[in-house]
TISEKE-409874 format. One record per residue (C-alpha): residue in one letter; z, y, x. Coordinates in nm, 2 decimals. Example, Ala and Ser with C-alpha at 12.3 -4.5 7.8 and 13.67 -1.06 7.14 Angstrom:
+------+--------+--------+--------+
| code |     c3 |     c2 |     c1 |
+------+--------+--------+--------+
|    A |   0.78 |  -0.45 |   1.23 |
|    S |   0.71 |  -0.11 |   1.37 |
+------+--------+--------+--------+
***
This chain:
+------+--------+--------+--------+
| code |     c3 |     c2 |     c1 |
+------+--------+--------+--------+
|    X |  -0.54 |  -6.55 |  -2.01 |
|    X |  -0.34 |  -6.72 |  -2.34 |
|    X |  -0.35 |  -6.40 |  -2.46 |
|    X |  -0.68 |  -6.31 |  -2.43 |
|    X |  -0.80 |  -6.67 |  -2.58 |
|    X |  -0.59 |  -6.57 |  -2.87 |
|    X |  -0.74 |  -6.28 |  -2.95 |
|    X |  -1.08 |  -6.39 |  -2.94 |
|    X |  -0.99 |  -6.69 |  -3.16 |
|    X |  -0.87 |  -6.41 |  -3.41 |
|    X |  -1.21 |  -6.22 |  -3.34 |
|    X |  -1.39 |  -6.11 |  -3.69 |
|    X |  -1.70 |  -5.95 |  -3.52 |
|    X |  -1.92 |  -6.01 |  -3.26 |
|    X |  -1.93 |  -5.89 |  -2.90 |
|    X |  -2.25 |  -5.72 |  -2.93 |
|    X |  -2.17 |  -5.56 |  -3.28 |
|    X |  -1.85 |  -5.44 |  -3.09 |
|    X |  -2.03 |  -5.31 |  -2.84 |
|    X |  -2.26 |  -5.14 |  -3.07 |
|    X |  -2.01 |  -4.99 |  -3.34 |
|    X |  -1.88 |  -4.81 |  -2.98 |
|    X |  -2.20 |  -4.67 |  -2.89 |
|    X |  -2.22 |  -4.54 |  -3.25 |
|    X |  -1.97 |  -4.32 |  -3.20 |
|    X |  -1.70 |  -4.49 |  -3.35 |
|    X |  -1.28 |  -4.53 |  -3.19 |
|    X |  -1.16 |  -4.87 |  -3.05 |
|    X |  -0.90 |  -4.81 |  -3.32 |
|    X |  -1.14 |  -4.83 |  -3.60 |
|    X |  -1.37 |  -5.17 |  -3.42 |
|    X |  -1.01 |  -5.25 |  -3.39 |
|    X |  -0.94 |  -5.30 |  -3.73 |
|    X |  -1.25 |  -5.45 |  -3.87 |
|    X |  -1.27 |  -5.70 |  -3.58 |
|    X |  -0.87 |  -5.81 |  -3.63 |
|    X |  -0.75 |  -5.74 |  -3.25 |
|    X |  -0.60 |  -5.51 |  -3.10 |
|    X |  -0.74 |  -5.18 |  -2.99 |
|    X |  -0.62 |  -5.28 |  -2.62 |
|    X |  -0.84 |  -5.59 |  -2.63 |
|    X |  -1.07 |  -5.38 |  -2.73 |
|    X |  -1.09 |  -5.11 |  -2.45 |
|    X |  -1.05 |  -5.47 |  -2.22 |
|    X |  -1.35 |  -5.61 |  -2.39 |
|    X |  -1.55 |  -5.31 |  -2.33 |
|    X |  -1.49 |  -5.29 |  -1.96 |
|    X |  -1.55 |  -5.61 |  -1.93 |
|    X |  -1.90 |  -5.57 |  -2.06 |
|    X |  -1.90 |  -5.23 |  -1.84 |
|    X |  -1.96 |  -5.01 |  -2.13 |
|    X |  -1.92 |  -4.64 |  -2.05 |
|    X |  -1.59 |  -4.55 |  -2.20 |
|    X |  -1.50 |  -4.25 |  -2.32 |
|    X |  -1.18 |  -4.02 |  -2.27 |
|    X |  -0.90 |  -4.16 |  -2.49 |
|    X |  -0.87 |  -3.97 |  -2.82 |
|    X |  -1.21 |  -3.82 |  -2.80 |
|    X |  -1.48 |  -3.87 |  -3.08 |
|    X |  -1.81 |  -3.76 |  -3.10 |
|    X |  -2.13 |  -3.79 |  -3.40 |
|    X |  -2.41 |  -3.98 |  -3.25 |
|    X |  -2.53 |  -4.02 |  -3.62 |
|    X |  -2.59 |  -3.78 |  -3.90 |
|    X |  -2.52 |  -3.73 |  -4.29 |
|    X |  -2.41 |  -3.52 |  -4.56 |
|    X |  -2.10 |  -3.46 |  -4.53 |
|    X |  -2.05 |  -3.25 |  -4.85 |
|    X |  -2.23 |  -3.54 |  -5.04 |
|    X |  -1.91 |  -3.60 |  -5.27 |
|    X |  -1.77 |  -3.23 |  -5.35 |
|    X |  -2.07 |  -3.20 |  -5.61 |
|    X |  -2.11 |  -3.46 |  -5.90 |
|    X |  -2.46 |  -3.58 |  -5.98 |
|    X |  -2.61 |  -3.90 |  -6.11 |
|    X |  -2.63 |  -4.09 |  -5.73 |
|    X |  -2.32 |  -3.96 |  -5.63 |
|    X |  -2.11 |  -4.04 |  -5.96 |
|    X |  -2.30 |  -4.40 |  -5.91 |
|    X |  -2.21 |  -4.43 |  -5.51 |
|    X |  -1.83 |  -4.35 |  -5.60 |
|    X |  -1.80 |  -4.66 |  -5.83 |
|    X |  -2.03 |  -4.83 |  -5.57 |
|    X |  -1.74 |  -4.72 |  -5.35 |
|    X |  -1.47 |  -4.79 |  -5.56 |
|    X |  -1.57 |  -5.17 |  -5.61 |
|    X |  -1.67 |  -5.25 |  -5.24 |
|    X |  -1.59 |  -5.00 |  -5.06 |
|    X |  -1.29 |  -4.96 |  -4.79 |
|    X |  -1.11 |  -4.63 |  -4.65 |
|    X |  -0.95 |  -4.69 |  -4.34 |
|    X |  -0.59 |  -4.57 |  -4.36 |
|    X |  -0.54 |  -4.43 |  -4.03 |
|    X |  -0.89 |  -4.31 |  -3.92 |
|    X |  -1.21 |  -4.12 |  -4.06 |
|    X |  -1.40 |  -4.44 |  -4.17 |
|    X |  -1.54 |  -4.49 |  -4.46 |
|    X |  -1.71 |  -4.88 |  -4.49 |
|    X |  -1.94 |  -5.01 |  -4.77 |
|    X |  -2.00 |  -5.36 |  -4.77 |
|    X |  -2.23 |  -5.59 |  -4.93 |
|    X |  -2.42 |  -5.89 |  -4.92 |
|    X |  -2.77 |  -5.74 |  -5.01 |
|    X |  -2.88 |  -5.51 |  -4.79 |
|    X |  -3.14 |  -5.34 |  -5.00 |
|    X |  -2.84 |  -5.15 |  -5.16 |
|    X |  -2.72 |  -5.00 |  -4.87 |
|    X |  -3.04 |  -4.88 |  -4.75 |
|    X |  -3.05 |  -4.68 |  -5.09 |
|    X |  -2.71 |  -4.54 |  -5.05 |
|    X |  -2.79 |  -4.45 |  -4.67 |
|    X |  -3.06 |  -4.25 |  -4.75 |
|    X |  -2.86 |  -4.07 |  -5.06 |
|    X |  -2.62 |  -3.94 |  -4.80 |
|    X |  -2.91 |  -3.84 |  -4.51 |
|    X |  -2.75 |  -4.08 |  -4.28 |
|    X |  -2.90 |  -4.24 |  -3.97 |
|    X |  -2.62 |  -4.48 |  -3.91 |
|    X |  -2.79 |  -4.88 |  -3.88 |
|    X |  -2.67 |  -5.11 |  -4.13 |
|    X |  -2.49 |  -5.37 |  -3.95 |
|    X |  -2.49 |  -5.75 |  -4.02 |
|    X |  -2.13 |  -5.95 |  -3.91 |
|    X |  -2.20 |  -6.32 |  -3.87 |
|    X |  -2.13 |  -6.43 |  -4.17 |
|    X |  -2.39 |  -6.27 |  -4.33 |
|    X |  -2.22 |  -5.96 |  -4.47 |
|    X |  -2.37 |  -5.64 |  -4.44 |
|    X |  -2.16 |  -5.30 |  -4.35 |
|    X |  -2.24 |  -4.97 |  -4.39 |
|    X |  -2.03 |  -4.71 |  -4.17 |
|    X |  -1.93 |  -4.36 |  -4.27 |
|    X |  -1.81 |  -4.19 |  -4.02 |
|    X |  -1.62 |  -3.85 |  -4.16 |
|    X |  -1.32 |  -3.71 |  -4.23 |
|    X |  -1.48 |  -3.50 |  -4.44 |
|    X |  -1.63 |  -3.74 |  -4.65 |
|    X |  -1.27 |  -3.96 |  -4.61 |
|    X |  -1.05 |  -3.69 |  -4.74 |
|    X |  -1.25 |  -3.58 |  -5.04 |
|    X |  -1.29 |  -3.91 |  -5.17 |
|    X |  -0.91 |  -3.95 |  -5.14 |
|    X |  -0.78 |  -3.58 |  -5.25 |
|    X |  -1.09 |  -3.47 |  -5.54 |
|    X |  -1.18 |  -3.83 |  -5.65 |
|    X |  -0.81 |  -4.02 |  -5.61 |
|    X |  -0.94 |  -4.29 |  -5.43 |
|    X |  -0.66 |  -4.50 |  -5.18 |
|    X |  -0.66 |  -4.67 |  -4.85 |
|    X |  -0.55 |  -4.95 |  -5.07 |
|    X |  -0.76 |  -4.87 |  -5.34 |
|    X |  -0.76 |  -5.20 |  -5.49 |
|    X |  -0.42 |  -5.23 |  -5.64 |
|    X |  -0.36 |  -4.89 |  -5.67 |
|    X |  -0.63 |  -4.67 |  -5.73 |
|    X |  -0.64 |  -4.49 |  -6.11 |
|    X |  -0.99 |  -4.45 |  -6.28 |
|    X |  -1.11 |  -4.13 |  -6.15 |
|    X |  -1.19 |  -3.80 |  -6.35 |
|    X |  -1.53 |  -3.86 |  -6.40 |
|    X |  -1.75 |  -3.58 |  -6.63 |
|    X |  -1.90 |  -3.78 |  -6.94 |
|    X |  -2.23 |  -3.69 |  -6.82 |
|    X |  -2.20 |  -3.89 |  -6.56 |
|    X |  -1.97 |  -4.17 |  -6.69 |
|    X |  -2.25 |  -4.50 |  -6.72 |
|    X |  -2.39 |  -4.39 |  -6.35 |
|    X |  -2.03 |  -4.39 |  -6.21 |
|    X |  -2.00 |  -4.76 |  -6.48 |
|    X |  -2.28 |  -4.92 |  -6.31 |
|    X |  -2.18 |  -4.83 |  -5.99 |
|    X |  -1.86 |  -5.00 |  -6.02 |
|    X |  -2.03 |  -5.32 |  -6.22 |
|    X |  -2.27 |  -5.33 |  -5.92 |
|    X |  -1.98 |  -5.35 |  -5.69 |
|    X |  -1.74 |  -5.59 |  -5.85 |
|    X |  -1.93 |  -5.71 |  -6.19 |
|    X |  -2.07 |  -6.07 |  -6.31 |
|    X |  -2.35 |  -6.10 |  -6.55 |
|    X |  -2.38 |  -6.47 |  -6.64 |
|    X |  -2.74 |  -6.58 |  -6.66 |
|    X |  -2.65 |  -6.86 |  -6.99 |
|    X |  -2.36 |  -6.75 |  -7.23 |
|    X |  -2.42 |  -6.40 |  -7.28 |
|    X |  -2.12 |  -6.24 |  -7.11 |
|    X |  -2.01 |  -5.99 |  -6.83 |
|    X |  -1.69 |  -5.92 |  -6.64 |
|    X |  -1.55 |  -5.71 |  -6.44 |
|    X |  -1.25 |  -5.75 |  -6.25 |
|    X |  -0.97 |  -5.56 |  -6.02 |
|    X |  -0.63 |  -5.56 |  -5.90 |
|    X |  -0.52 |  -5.17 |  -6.03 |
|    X |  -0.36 |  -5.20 |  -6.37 |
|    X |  -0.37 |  -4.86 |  -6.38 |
|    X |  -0.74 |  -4.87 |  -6.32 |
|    X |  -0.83 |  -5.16 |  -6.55 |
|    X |  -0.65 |  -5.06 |  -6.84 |
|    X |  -0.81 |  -4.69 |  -6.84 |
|    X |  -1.18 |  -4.86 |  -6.83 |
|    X |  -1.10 |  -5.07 |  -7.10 |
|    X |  -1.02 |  -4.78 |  -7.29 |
|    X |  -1.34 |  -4.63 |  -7.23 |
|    X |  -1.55 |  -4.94 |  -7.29 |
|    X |  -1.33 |  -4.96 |  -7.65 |
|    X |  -1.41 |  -4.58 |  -7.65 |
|    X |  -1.84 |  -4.71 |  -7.67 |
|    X |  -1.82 |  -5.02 |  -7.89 |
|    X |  -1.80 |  -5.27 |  -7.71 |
|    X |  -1.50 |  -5.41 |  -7.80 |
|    X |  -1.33 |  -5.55 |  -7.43 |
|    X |  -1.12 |  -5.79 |  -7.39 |
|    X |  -0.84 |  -5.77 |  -7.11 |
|    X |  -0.70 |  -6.08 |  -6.93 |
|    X |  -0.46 |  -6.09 |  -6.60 |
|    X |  -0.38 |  -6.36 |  -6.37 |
|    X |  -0.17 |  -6.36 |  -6.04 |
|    X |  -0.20 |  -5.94 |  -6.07 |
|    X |  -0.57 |  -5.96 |  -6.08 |
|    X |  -0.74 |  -5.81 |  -6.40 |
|    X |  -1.08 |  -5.91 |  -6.54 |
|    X |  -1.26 |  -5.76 |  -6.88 |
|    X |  -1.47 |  -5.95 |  -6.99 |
|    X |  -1.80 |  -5.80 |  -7.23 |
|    X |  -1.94 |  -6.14 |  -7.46 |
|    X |  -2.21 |  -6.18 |  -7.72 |
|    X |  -2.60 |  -6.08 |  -7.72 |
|    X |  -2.61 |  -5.76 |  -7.90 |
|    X |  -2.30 |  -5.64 |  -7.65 |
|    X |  -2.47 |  -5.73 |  -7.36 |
|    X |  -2.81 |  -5.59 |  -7.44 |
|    X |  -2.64 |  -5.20 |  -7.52 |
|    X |  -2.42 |  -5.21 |  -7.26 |
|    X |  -2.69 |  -5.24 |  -7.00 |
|    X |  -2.90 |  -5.01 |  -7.20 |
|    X |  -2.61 |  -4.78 |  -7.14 |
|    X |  -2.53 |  -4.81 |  -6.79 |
|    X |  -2.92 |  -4.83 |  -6.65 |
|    X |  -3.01 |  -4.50 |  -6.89 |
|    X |  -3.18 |  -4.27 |  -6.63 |
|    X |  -3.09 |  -4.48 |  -6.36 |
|    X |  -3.21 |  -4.44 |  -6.00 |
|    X |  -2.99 |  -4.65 |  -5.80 |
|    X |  -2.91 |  -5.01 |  -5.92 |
|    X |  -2.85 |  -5.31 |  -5.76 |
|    X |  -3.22 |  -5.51 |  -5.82 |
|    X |  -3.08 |  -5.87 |  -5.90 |
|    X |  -2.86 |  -5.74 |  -6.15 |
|    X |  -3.07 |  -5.54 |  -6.35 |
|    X |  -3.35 |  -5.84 |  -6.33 |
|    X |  -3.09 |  -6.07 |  -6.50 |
|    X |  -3.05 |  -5.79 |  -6.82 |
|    X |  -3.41 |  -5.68 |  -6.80 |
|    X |  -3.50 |  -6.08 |  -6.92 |
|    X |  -3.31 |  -6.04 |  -7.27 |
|    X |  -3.51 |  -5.88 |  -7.59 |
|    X |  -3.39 |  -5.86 |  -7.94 |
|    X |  -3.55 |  -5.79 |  -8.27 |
|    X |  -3.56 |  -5.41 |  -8.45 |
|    X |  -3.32 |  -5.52 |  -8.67 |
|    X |  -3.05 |  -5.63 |  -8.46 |
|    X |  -3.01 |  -5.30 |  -8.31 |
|    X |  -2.76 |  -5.08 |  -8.48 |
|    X |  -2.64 |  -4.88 |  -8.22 |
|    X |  -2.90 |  -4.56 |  -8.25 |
|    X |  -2.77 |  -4.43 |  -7.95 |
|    X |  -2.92 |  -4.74 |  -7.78 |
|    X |  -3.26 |  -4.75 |  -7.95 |
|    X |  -3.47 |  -4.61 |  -7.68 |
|    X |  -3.35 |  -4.76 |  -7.40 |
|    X |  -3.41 |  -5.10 |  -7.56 |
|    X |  -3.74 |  -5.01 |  -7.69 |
|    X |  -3.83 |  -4.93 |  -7.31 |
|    X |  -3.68 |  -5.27 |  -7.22 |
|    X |  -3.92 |  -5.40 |  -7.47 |
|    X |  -4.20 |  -5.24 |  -7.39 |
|    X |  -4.21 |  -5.37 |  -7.05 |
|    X |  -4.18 |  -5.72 |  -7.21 |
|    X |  -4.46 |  -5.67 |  -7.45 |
|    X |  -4.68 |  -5.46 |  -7.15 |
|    X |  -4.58 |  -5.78 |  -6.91 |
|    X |  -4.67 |  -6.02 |  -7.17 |
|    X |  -5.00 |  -5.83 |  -7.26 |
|    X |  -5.11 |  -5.61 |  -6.98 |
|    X |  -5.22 |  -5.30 |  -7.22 |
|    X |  -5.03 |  -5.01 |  -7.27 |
|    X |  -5.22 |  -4.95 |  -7.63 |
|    X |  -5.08 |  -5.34 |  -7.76 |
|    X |  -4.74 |  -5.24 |  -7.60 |
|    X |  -4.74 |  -4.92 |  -7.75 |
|    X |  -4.80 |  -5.02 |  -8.11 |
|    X |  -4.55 |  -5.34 |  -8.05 |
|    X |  -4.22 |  -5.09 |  -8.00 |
|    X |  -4.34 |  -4.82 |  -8.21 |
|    X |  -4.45 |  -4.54 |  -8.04 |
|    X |  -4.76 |  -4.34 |  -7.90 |
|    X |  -4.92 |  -4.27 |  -7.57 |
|    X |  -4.75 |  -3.89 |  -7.52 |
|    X |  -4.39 |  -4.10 |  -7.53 |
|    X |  -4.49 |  -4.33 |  -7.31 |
|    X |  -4.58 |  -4.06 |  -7.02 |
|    X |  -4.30 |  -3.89 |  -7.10 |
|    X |  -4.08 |  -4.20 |  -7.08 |
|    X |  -4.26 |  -4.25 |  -6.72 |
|    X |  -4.21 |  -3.91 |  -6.58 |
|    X |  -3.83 |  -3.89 |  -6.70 |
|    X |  -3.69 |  -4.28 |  -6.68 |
|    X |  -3.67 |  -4.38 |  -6.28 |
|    X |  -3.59 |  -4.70 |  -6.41 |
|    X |  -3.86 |  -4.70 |  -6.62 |
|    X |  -4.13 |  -4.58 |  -6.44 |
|    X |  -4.03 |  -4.87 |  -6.13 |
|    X |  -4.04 |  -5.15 |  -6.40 |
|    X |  -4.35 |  -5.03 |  -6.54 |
|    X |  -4.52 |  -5.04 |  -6.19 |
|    X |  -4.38 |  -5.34 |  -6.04 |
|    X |  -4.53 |  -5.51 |  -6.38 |
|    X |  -4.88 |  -5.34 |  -6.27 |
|    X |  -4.92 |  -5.44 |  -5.94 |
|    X |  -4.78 |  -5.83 |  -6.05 |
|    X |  -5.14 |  -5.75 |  -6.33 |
|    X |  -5.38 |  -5.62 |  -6.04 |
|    X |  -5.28 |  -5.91 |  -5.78 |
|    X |  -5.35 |  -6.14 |  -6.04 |
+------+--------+--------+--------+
***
């Protein structure tokens, strides 16, 4: 009886999420883990409750998704591996794969990237988790992207194709970046040396100029000053699809003159940011158009090719139309 009072007092999840992560298809092993007990108290917990166990060492799909999701690179997946890397956790002894966050909206987006079924689960302290379930997916995010079970001080900055680079960025500064609202300044921070010393090269690699600190073996970088901040998230939100909304709101807010811009590289992806400040500001596409420099055909173009774009551009609308 002691014992079993202990365990609960150790308990991380709740019964009915327990219960529920079972039914889902997943081992006492794995609920195990993420609920800080036991397996054994496990199994006993489920009796108790008269849940229909199954044989020991048996496992079986009740949900559904991609499996082959991260053998091919695209924008998403490049994006969902720094997603991973940043808040992401690979069990070390069984096929799970869990992505946690405190926005939900995130998830949802990465769920449906990978054609899973699985429900989103919510722990009582408000965190939201997000279960994959596959070896498959488990061993190729270990062996062809050199993630860890203990990723977080040991992991080394994957081998990601340039294309793809400022997807797999934002991913990561999604996951485990701070943009600060007054001050002009992001960071990023980790516990990998390895890891954080590679991404500052690349950062030094774009002009931004980085600047490394460490503290108790935890790393940050840290990003400062207007102009920095503004091409940086020009950079990582270019062609964007998947983003994590309150971040990109908090970037979306700055503008800067013409004249301050001297990265060309940048130059269209700020003008865009502009133009939905001038459309917002306004409401005619014509004013907008003239105010950033360019014609009507760029604009449709910029709609049909920019995700990012095109959602800013109509979230701007209906705020016109319900006004």
């Amino acid at each position: 009886m002691n014992s079993k009072r202990s365990n609960r007092s150790k308990l991380t999840l709740e019964v009915s999420e327990i219960i529920q992560s079972y039914k889902d298809g997943q081992s006492t092993t794995e609920i195990a883990e993420k609920a800080n007990v036991s397996s054994r108290y496990i199994r006993q917990l489920l009796n108790d409750n008269s849940v229909e166990m199954r044989p020991r060492g048996s496992w079986k799909r009740k949900y559904h998704l991609n499996e082959d999701y991260f053998k091919t690179w695209s924008d998403n997946m490049a994006y969902i591996l720094g997603f991973i890397l940043a808040d992401g956790n690979i069990n070390g002894n069984t096929q799970s794969v869990t992505i946690s966050q405190k926005h939900k909206e995130i998830l949802e987006d990465i769920k449906q990237e990978l054609q899973s079924d699985q429900p989103i689960m919510e722990t009582k302290r408000g965190l939201f988790l997000f279960h994959i379930n596959s070896s498959i997916i488990r061993h190729d995010l270990l062996n062809l992207h050199g993630l860890t079970p203990n990723k977080s001080l040991t992991v080394e900055f994957p081998k990601v194709p340039e294309k793809y680079l400022h997807h797999f960025e934002r991913g990561y500064f999604d996951g485990d970046g701070s943009v600060y609202k007054k001050g002009y300044m992001i960071n990023f921070v980790g516990g990998s040396y390895k890891f954080m010393l590679f991404f500052h090269s690349v950062l030094r690699s774009k002009g931004f100029d980085p600047i490394i600190t460490s503290k108790n073996k935890t790393y940050r970088i840290y990003l400062s000053g207007r102009l920095t901040i503004k091409l940086f998230s020009d950079w990582i939100y270019e062609d964007a699809r998947l983003f994590l909304q309150r971040k990109f709101d908090v970037f979306a807010k700055e503008n800067l003159p013409f004249d301050q811009i001297k990265n060309t590289s940048s130059k269209t992806a700020t003008r865009k940011r502009i133009f939905l400040k001038e459309y917002a500001i306004y409401k005619c596409v014509e004013t907008a158009c003239k105010h950033v420099g360019v014609n009507r055909d760029m604009f449709e173009k910029w709609l049909q090719s920019d995700c990012a774009f095109n959602k800013g551009f109509h979230k701007i609308d209906i705020k016109i139309i319900e006004q």
